[in-house]
N, C-alpha and C positions, 0 to 999 in steps of 0.2 A: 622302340617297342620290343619287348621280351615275351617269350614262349616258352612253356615249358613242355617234356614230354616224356615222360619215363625218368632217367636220369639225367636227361638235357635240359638244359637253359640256353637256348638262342637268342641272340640280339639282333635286332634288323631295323637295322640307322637308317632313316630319312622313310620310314613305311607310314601309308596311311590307312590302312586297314589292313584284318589279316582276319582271317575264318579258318576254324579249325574244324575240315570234314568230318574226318571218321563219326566225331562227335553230333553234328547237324545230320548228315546222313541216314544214320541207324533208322530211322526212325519208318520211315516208306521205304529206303530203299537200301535195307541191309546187305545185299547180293552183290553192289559195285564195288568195286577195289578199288579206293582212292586215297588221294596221297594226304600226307596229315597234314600239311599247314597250305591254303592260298595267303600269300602277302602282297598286298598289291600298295605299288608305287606311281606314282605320276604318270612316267611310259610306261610302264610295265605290270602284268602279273607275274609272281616269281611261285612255281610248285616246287614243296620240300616235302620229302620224302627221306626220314629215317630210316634208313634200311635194318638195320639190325633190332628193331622196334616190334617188326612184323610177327605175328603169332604163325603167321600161313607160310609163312617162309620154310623155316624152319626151327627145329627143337633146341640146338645149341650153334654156336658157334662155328665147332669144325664142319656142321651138317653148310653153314652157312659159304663156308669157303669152295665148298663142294659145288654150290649153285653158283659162284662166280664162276667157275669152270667150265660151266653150260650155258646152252643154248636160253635154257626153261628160265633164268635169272632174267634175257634181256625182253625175252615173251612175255614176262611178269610186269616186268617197268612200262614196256611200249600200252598195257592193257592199262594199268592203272593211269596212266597220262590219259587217255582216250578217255574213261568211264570217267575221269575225274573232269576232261575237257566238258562231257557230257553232261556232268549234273552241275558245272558250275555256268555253263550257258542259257540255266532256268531262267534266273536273272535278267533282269532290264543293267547289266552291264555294258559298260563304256568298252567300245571295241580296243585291245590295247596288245603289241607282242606277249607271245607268252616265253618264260624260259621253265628250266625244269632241271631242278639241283636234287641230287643225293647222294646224303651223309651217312656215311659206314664208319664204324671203329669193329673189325672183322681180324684178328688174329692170323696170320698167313695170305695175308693179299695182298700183294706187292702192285707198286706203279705198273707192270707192263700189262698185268691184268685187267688193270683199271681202264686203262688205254684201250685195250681192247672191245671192252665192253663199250666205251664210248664212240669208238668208230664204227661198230653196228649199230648203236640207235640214232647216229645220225645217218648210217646209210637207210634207214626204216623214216626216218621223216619226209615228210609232215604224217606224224604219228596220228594219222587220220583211223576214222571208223573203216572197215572194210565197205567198198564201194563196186559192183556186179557193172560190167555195163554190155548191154545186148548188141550194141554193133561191132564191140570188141571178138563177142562169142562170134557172128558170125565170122568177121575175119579171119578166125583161128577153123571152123568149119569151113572154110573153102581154101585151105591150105591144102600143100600136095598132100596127098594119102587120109584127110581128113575125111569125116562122114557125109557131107556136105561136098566134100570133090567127089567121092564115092557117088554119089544121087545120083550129083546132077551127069557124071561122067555116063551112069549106065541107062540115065531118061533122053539123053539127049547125043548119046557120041560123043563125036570132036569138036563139037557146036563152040561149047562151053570149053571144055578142059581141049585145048587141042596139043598140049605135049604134058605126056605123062609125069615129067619131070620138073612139070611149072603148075603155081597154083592156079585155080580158075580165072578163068579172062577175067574180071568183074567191069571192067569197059561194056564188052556184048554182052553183060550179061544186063548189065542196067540199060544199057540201050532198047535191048528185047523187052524187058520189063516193063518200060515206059511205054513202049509202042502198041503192048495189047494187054490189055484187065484183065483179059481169062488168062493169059499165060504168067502176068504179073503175081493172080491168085492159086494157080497151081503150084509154082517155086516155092511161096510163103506157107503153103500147105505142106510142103516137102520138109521145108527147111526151119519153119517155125517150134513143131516140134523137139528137132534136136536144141535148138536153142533155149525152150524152156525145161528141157531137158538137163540142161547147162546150167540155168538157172538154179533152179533142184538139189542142181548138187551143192552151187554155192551156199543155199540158206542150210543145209543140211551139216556141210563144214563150219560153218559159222554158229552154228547152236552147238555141236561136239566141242566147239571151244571157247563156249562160255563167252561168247560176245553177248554184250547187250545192244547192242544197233549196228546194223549191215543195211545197204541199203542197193538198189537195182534198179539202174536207168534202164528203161525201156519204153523208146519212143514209139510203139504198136501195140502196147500191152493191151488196151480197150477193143483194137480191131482183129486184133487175134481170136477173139473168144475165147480165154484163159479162162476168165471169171463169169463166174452165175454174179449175172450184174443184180437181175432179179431177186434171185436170195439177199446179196449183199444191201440189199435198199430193205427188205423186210428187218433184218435184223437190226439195221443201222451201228452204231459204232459198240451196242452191247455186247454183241454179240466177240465169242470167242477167238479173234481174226490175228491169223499168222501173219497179215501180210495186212499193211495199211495203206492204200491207194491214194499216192498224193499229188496234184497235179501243180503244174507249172503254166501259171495263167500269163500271155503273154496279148494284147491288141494287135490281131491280125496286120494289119497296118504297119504297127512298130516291127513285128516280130520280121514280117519282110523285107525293110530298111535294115535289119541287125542283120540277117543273113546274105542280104547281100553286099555288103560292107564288109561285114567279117570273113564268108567265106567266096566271094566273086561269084555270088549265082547270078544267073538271068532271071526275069519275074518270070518267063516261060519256066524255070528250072525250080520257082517257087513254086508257082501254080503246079506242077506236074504232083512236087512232092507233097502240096496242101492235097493233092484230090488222094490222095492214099490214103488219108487219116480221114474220122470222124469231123463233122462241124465243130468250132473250139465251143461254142454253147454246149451241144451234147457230151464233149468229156468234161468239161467243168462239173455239170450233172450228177456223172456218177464217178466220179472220186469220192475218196471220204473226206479228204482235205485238199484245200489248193492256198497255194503260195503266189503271190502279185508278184510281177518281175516285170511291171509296165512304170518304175522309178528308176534310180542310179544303181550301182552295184551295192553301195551301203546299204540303201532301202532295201535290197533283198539280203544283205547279209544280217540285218534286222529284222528280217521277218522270217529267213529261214531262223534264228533264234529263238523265234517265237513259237514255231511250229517244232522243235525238240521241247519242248518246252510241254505240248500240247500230247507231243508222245510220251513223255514221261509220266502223265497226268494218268494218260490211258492203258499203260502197265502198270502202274500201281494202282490201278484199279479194276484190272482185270486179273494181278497177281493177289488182292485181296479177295474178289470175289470167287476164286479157287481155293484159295485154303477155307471159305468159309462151306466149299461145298463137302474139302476132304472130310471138315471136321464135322460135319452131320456126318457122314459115313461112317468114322470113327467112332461115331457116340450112337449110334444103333443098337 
């Protein structure tokens, strides 16, 4: 199979298909940065990426050797893999490794640069979407000198923090927690805030850098009261929404066998932590979408396919239904 691409002619022996993005792309989703050729093989899909092709790279040549030199080169490559991961997972594709080649003929770039640049993006793999997760924040919030050691140190003494030099006990502090509702709900009142506080920042970093999908575990987001669940049901999925609420439907049943296999709980240790959440009916409810994970790991990693699929659908249709409002404004 041959490809052409500007001045290139590539050959790709034993290939059974090959889709050439930029081209399929434009069309809905001009904004992603994706690499020019998918070639897919038996085991594999292979991404190529001509580098010296790129209009957004740069103007000439020595501009181009300049970005081998930085950081901003390997920030370039790791986004376009991701956005390209992204829009090629629309598809009812055959789950298959992915590799990811790119082709320079760049004047003044030598082997050790090259080198270089290849042992940061494999230190950056799995060149995944940016991923928030809320138990991580708190962990980092009940570190020494954290906001969160800070709270709990001046609500409670030495209860909690009892050396200033160590993070929060979180032994007594989950112990406590479980043992009384109202003191369980006054910490989360404390502590919930800085955490979506946390969050905040994340989606705020992640739009200044031009991601198209970030996403944020958080197993409390429903019982928190973050969201006008209210509004959110009036407007249903038209509506202008920064943040798409997606849940992870699991059969109470199963989901109790998975945790306590996976991580040695007691069903006392289940039940404690099921009675802090919502009924799984009522978060089903008000999500905007939910994902099955009551099959194998395939069947979820086919149905998480499905539901990127189901987001891409809903920004490009919410990126259409904004320019068609600028452009009445414009034409006033």
């Amino acid at each position: 199979m041959t490809l052409t691409k500007d001045r290139y002619e590539l050959n790709f022996d034993a290939a059974i298909d090959a889709t050439v993005l930029g081209a399929e792309a434009t069309k809905d989703h001009s904004d992603l940065l994706l690499v020019d050729f998918v070639i897919e093989y038996d085991d594999r899909y292979l991404f190529v990426e001509i580098l010296d092709s790129l209009d957004s790279l740069a103007s000439n040549d020595s501009d181009l050797t300049g970005r081998f030199r930085s950081d901003a080169l390997c920030d370039l490559l790791a986004r376009m893999y991701r956005d390209s991961m992204f829009f090629h997972s629309f598809g009812d594709r055959r789950p298959k490794r992915v590799e990811y080649a790119v082709l320079y003929t760049i004047p003044g770039v030598d082997g050790i640069l090259v080198s270089v640049l290849q042992d940061e993006l494999k230190r950056r793999i799995p060149l995944s979407h940016p991923v928030w997760n809320a138990d991580e924040a708190v962990l980092r919030l009940y570190a020494k000198g954290a906001d969160g050691w800070h709270l709990l140190k001046t609500r409670y003494g030495t209860r909690f923090v009892p050396d200033d030099n160590a993070d929060v006990d979180k032994r007594a502090l989950f112990a406590a927690m479980t043992e009384s509702e109202a003191f369980r709900r006054e910490v989360e009142r404390m502590i919930h805030p800085l955490v979506f506080h946390d969050c905040d920042r994340f989606w705020k970093t992640q739009e200044l850098r031009g991601e198209i999908l970030a996403a944020a575990e958080i197993p409390l987001a429903l019982e928190s009261g973050r969201y006008d669940l209210a509004r959110r049901t009036r407007e249903g999925l038209a509506g202008n929404r920064r943040e798409i609420l997606a849940g992870i439907y699991t059969p109470f049943a199963l989901r109790r066998k998975r945790m306590m296999e996976t991580r040695g709980w007691s069903m006392e240790t289940v039940a404690r932590m099921e009675s802090w959440q919502w009924p799984e009916e009522k978060k089903i409810r008000a999500v905007d979408l939910a994902v099955d994970n009551s099959g194998s790991p395939e069947d979820l990693q086919r149905r998480s396919r499905a539901l990127l699929g189901v987001l891409a659908f809903l920004r490009t249709r919410t990126q259409k239904r904004l320019a068609a409002t600028f452009a009445a404004f414009w034409n006033r």
